[in-house]
C-alpha positions in Angstrom: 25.6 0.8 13.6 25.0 -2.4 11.3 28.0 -3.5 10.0 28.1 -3.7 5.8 28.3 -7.4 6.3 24.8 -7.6 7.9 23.5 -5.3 5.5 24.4 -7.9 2.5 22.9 -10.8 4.5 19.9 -8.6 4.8 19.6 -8.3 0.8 20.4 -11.9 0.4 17.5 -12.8 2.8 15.2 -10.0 1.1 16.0 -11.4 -2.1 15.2 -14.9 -1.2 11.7 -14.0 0.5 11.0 -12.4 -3.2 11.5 -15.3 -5.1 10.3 -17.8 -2.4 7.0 -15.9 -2.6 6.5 -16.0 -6.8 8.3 -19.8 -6.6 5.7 -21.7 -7.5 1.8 -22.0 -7.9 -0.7 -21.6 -4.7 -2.6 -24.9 -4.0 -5.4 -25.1 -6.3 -3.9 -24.0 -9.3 -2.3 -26.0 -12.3 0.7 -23.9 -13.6 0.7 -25.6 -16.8 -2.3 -23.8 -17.6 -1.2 -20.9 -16.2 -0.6 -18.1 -18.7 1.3 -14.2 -19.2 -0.6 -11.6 -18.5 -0.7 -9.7 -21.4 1.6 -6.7 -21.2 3.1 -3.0 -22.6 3.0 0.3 -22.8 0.7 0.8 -26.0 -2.8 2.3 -24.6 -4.5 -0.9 -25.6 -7.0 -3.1 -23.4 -6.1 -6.4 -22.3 -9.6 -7.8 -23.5 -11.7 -7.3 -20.8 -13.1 -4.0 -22.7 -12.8 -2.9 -26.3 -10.7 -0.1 -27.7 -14.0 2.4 -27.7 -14.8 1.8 -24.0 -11.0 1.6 -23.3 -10.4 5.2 -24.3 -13.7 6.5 -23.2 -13.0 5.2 -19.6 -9.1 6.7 -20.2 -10.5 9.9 -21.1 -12.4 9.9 -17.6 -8.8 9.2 -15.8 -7.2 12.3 -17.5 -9.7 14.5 -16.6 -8.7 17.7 -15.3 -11.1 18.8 -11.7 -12.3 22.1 -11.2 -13.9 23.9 -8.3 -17.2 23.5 -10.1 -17.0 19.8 -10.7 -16.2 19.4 -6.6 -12.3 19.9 -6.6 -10.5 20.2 -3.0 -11.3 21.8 -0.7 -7.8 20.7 0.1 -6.1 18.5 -2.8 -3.0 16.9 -3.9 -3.9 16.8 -7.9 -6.4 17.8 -10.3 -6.7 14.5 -12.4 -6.1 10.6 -11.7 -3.2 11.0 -14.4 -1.2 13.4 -13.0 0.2 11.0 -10.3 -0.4 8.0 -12.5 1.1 8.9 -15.8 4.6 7.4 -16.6 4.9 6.6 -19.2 1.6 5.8 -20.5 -1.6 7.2 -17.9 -2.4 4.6 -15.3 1.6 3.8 -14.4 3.4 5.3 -11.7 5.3 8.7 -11.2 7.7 11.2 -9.7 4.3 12.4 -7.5 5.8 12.1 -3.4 2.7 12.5 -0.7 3.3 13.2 2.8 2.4 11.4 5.5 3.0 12.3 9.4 2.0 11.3 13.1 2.9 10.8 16.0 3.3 8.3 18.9 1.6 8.0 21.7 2.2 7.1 24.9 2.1 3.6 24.5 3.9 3.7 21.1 1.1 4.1 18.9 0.9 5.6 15.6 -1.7 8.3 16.1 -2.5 10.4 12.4 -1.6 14.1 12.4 -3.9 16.9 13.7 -4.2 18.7 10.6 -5.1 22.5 10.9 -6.9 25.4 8.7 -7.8 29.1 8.5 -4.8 29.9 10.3 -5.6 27.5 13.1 -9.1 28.1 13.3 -10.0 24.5 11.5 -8.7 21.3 12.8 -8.8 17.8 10.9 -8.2 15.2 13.4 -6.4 11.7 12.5 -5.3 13.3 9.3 -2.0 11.1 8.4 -2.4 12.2 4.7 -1.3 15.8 4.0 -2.4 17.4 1.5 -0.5 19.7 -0.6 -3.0 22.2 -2.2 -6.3 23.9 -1.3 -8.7 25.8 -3.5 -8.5 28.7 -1.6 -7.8 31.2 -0.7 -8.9 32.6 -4.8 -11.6 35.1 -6.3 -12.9 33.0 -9.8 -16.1 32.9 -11.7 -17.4 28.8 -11.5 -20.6 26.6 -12.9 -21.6 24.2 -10.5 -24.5 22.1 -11.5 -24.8 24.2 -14.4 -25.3 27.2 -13.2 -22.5 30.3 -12.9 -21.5 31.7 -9.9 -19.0 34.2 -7.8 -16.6 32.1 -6.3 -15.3 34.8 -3.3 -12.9 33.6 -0.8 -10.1 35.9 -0.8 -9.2 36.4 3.4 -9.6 32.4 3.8 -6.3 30.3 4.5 -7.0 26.6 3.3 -4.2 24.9 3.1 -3.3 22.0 5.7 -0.4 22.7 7.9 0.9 20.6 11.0 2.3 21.0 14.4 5.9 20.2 15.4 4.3 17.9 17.5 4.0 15.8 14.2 7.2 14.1 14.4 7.0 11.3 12.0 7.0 12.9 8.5 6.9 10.2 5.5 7.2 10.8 1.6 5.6 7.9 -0.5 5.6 7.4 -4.2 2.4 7.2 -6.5 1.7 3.3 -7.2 1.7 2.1 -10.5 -1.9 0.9 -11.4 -1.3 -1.2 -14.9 -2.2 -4.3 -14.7 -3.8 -4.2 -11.1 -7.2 -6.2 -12.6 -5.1 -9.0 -12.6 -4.5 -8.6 -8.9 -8.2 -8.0 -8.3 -8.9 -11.2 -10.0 -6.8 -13.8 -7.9 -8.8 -15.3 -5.2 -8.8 -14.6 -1.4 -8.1 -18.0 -0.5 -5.2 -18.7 -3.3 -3.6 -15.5 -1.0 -3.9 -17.3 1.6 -2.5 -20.3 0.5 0.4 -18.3 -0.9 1.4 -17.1 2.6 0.8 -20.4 4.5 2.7 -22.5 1.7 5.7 -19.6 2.3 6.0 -20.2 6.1 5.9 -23.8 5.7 8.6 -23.9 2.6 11.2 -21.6 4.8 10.2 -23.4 8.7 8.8 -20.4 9.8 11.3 -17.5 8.5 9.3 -16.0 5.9 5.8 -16.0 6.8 3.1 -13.5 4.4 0.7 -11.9 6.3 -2.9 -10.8 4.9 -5.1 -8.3 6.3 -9.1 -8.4 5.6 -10.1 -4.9 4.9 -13.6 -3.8 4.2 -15.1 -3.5 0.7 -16.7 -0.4 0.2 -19.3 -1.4 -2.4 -20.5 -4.4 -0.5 -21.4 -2.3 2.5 -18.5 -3.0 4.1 -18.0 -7.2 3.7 -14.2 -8.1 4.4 -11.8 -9.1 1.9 -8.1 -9.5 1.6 -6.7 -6.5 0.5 -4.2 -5.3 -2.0 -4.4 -2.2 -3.2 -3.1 0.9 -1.5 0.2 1.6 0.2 -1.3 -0.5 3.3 -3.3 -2.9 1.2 -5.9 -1.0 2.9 -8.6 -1.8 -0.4 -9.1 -4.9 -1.3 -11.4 -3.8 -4.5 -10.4 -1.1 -7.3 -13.6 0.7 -7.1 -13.1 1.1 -3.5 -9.3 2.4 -4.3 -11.2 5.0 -6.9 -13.5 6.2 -4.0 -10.6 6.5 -1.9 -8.4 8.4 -4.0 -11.8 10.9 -5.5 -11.7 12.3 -2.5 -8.4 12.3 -0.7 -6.4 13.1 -3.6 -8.9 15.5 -5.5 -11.1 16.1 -2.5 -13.8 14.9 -4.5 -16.6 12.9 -2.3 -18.9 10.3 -4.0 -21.8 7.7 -3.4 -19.2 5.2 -1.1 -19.5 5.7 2.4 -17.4 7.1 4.2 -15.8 8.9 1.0 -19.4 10.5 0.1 -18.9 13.7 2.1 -15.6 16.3 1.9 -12.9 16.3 4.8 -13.8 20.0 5.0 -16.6 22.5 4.1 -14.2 25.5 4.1 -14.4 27.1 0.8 -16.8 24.7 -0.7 -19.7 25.4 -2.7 -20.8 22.5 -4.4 -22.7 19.6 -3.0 -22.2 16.6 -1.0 -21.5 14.0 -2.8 -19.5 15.8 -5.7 -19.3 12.8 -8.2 -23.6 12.0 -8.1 -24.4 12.1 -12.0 -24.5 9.1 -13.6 -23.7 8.4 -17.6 -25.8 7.0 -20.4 -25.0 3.9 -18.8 -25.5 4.4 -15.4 -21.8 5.1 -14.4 -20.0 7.7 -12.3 -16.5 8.3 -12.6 -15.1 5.8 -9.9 -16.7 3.8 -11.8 -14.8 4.7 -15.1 -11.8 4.5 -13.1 -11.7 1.2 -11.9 -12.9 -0.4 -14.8 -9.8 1.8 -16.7 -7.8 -0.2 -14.4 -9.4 -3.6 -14.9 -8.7 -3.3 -18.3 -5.0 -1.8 -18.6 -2.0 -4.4 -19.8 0.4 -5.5 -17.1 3.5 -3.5 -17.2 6.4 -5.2 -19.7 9.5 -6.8 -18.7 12.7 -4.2 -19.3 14.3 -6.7 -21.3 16.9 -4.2 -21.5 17.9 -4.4 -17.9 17.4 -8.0 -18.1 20.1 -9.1 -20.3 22.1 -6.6 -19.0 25.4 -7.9 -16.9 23.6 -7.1 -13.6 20.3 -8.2 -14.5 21.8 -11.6 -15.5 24.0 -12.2 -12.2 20.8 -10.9 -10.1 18.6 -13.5 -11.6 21.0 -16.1 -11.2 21.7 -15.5 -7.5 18.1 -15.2 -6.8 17.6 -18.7 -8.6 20.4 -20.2 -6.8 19.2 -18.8 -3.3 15.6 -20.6 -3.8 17.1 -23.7 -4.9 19.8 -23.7 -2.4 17.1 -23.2 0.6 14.6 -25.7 -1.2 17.0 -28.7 -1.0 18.5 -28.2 2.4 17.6 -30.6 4.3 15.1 -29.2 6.9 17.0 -31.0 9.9 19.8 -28.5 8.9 17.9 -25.8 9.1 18.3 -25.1 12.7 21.7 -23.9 13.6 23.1 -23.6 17.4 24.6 -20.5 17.1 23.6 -17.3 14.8 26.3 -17.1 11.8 26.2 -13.0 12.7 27.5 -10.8 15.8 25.7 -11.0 18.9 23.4 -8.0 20.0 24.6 -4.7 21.0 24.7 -4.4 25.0 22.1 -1.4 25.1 19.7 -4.7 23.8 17.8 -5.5 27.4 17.5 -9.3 26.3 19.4 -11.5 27.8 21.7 -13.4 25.3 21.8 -16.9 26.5 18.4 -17.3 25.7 17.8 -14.9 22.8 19.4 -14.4 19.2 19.1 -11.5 17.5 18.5 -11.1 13.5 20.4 -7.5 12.2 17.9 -5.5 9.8 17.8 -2.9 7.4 17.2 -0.7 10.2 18.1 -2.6 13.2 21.2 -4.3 14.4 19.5 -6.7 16.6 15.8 -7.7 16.0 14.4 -10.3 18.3 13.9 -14.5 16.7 13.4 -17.0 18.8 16.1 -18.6 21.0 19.4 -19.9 19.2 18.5 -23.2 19.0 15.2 -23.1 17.0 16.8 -20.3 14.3 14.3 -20.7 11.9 11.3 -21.4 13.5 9.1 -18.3 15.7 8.9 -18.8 19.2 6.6 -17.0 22.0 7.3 -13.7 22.1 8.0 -11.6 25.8 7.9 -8.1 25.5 11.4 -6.5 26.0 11.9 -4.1 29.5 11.1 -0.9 29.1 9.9 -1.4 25.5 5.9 0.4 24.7 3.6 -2.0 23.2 2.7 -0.9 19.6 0.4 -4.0 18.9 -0.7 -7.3 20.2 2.6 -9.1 20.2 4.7 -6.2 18.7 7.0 -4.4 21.2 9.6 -1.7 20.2 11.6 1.0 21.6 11.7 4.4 20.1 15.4 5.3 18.6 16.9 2.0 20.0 17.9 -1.0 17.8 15.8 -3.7 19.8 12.6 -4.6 18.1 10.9 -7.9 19.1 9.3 -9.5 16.2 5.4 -10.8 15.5 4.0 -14.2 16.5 3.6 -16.0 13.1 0.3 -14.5 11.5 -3.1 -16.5 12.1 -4.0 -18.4 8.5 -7.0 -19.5 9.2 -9.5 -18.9 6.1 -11.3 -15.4 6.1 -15.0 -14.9 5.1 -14.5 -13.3 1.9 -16.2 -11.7 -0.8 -16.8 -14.3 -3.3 -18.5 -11.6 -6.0 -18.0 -8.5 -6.9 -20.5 -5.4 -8.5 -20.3 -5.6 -11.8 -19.8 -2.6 -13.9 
């Protein structure tokens, strides 16, 4: 077990990766003209639309799915709001999804098989579990206009996993307020962010990007951001995302443009297909909702508190303490913490280990070069996860990353506009 020593010097280095990464500007941009975001939780636009469109493309958030309109066929929520909705719609809530696996055999995360009609269905790969279904019900329903029996009274819908699913997750709905602001900073300035990080800490703290493609640009990388993965670099491809795996709603993005499932569904592929007066569908109305929400406000509460107060100043003095040591002290012979635990298979006169939240002895490089990544050799009898990633299931040895590659990614330089 970690001692609660190495669990402070975790927080402290946590802490300092925080405010090492929002330090200071990215190369290319002149704080001094840098401004706030504009910010609060008052229903207003932050300028890019005005009040009318604002509430029009609200109203399209709140709205409540039925079977009709394309809900399910398996579902976590009937409206955008009702996991984005506190306080104001578009911030976070209390909403927990589940997400389970497995490993294989070479230590791979493989998504749940997902299974329906009492075992008769299967949904392959399926790491998101949904919580509801649409059936099985009896109801009366207008789809494309027209009425009709909706009859599926003997049909079991609803997902359900194996034991053989043995990773089971939880994860919180995001807040979305203020996320055109994210949308808005540049690829490269990203970038520059990370590369500027590892060079400022010699290699400690190194950000990582991921290009991911963009729906809407038939598939064109980007750096993402959005998504518990940063698995969308765009918020019209997060709304495409989220139609249809959190209402079960498909639309006009491939591959979101046909349902996980056909059991119990009656309407037609893709549910979200009529366009507005101005030639809009509703992921469209959602992201530009988002483009245009305030950035949530600072708890100024919380910040003058006692706690908030001592926080901030120990996170200034950290930065500022790490900024002017000198860099030839920045390697250290020896590791300040205890050695690793003998289950480690590493040999320790080459090796130091770095306790973690949720290991006692993480793999750095050897003692001498502390602070700087070095070539990384898989441990024995470790699986490989990923190319340079090893780890051991249930053991505390976990051999860390080579330093991400920075070099510049083809990006998308425009985006649609609405």
């Amino acid at each position: 077990m970690c001692s609660k020593k190495t669990i402070v010097y975790v927080c402290l280095l946590t802490g300092l990766a925080m405010v090492l990464a929002m330090a200071g500007p990215s190369a290319g941009q002149n704080a001094s003209t840098a401004t706030e975001a504009p910010s609060g939780f008052d229903n207003q636009p932050n300028g890019l639309t005005d009040t009318a469109a604002f509430n029009m493309d609200r109203g399209k958030f709140e709205e409540t799915e039925a079977i009709g309109d394309g809900l399910g066929p398996i579902f976590n929520a009937q409206s955008c709001r009702e996991c984005h909705q506190n306080p104001v719609t578009g911030s976070t809530s209390q909403v927990k999804e589940l997400r389970a696996g497995h490993q294989d055999n070479n230590g791979n995360f493989v998504g749940a098989t997902a299974t329906l009609a009492d075992g008769t269905v299967t949904i392959p790969n399926r790491s998101l579990i949904n919580q509801r279904a649409i059936c099985p019900a009896v109801d009366t329903i207008t789809v494309n206009g027209q009425t009709q029996t909706y009859d599926f009274a003997q049909t079991q819908g609803q997902e359900r996993i194996s034991t053989a699913e043995t990773i089971r997750a939880f994860r919180m709905s995001l807040n979305t307020l203020g996320d055109g602001f994210i949308e808005s900073i540049a690829d490269q300035t990203i970038l520059n962010l990370a590369s500027n990080q590892c060079s400022a800490t010699g290699g400690l703290i190194c950000g990582e990007s991921v290009r991911v493609p963009v729906l809407e640009a038939s598939g064109g990388l980007a750096v993402g951001r959005f998504g518990w993965k940063n698995q969308h670099a765009s918020l019209l491809s997060f709304s495409s995302d989220a139609y249809l795996n959190e209402m079960g709603i498909s639309n006009r993005l491939p591959p979101n443009n046909v349902d996980v499932t056909r059991l119990c569904d009656v309407v037609p592929d893709p549910n979200d297909h009529t366009a507005d007066s101005e030639g809009l569908n509703d992921i469209d109305h959602f992201a530009r909702f988002m483009r245009a929400t305030k950035a949530p406000p600072r708890d100024t509460a919380l910040a003058t508190s006692s706690d908030g107060v001592a926080g901030a100043n120990l996170s200034t003095a950290l930065a500022v303490t790490f900024a002017t040591f000198p860099r030839s002290l920045r390697r250290h012979p020896a590791p300040p913490w205890p050695r690793e635990p003998s289950s480690c298979p590493i040999p320790s006169a080459t090796r130091s280990f770095i306790p973690t939240a949720t290991s006692c002895c993480t793999t750095s490089g050897p003692a001498t070069e502390l602070f700087r990544p070095a070539a990384r050799k898989p441990p024995k009898k470790c699986a490989l996860l990923r190319s340079g990633v090893f780890a051991r299931a249930r053991n505390c040895c976990t051999t860390a990353a080579p330093s991400p590659s920075l070099t510049p990614f083809s990006v998308i330089t425009t985006k649609p506009s609405l």
